[in-house]
C-alpha positions as CSV (number, residue, x, y, z in Angstrom):
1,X,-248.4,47.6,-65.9
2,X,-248.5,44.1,-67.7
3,X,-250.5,41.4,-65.4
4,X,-249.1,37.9,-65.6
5,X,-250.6,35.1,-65.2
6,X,-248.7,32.5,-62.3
7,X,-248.9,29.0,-62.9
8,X,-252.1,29.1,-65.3
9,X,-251.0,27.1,-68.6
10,X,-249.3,24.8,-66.6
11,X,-251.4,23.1,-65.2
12,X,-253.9,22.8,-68.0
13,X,-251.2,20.7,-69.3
14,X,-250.8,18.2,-66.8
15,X,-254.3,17.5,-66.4
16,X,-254.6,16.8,-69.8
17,X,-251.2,14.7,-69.7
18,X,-252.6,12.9,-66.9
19,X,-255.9,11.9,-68.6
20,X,-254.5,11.0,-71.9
21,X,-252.1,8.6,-69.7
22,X,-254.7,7.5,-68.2
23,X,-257.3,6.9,-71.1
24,X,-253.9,5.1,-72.7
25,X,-253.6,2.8,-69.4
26,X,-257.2,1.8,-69.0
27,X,-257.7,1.4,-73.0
28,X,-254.5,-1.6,-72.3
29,X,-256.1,-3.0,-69.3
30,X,-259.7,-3.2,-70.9
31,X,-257.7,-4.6,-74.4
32,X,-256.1,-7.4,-72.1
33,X,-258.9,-8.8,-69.9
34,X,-260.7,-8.9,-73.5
35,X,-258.2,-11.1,-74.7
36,X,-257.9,-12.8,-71.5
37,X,-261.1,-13.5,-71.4
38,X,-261.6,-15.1,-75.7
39,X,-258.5,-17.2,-74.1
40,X,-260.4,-18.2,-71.4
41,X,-263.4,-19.4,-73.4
42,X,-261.2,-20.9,-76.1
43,X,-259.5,-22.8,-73.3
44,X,-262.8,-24.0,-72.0
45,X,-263.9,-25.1,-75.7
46,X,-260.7,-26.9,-75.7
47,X,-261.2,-28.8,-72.5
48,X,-264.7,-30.0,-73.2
49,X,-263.2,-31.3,-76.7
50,X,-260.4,-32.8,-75.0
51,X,-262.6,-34.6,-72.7
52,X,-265.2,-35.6,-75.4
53,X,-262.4,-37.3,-76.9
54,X,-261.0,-39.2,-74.0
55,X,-264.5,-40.6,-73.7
56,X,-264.4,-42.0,-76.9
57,X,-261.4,-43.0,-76.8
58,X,-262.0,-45.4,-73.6
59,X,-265.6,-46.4,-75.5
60,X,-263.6,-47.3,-78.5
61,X,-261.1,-49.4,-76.6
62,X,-263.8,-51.5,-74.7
63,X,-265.4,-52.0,-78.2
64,X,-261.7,-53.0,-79.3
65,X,-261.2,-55.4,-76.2
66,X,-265.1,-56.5,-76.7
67,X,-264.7,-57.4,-80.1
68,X,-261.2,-59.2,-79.7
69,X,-262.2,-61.4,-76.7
70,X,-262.3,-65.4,-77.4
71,X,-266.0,-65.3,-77.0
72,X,-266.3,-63.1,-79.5
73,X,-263.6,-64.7,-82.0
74,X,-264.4,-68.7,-81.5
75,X,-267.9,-69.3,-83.1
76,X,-266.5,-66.5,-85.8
77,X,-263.5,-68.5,-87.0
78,X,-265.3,-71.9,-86.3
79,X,-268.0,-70.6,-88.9
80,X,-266.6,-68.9,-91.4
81,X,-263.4,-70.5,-91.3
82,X,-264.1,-74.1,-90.5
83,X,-261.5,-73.9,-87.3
84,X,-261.8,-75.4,-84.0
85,X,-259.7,-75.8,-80.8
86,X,-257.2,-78.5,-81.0
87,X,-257.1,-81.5,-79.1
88,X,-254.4,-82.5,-76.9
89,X,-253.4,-85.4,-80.1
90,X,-253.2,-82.7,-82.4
91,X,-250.7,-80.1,-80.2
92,X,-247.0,-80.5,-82.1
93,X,-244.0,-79.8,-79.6
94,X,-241.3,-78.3,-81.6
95,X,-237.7,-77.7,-80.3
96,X,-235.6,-75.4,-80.3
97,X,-232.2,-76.0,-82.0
98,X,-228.9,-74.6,-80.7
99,X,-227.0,-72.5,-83.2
């Protein structure tokens, strides 16, 4: 009498369905905290640039207010361009005509 076997290849194949599903699933979850986590160091690079700029930017515009206060501008333009503040006899009113 022929013996037969109950059950035997079967589940061979769903153990080795299950693993290759799950080799599959952990392969995508290890692939996306990698690139979660090159974004997440891009994203810092980024922030420290961002705020290495906003620095300068606020240095350069005290330079820019600095630079373009009157005590800053008079003795340039009385020097070098021979101007000075006017008097109150040398202020000229002018009106404005109606159209």
């Amino acid at each position: 009498m022929a013996t037969r076997k109950v059950g035997g290849g079967g589940g061979r194949l769903r153990l080795a369905l299950f693993l290759l599903c799950f080799l599959v699933i952990s392969g995508g979850v290890i692939l996306r905290r990698s690139f979660g986590i090159s974004a997440s160091t891009e994203l810092r690079d980024l922030e420290a640039k961002r705020s290495a700029l906003i620095a300068e930017r606020l240095h350069v515009e005290a330079e820019i207010r600095s630079a373009s206060s009157r005590a800053r501008i008079q003795p340039i333009a009385e020097q070098k361009l021979n101007m000075h503040v006017a008097v109150d006899s040398q202020l000229v009113i002018l009106s404005r005509i109606a159209p």
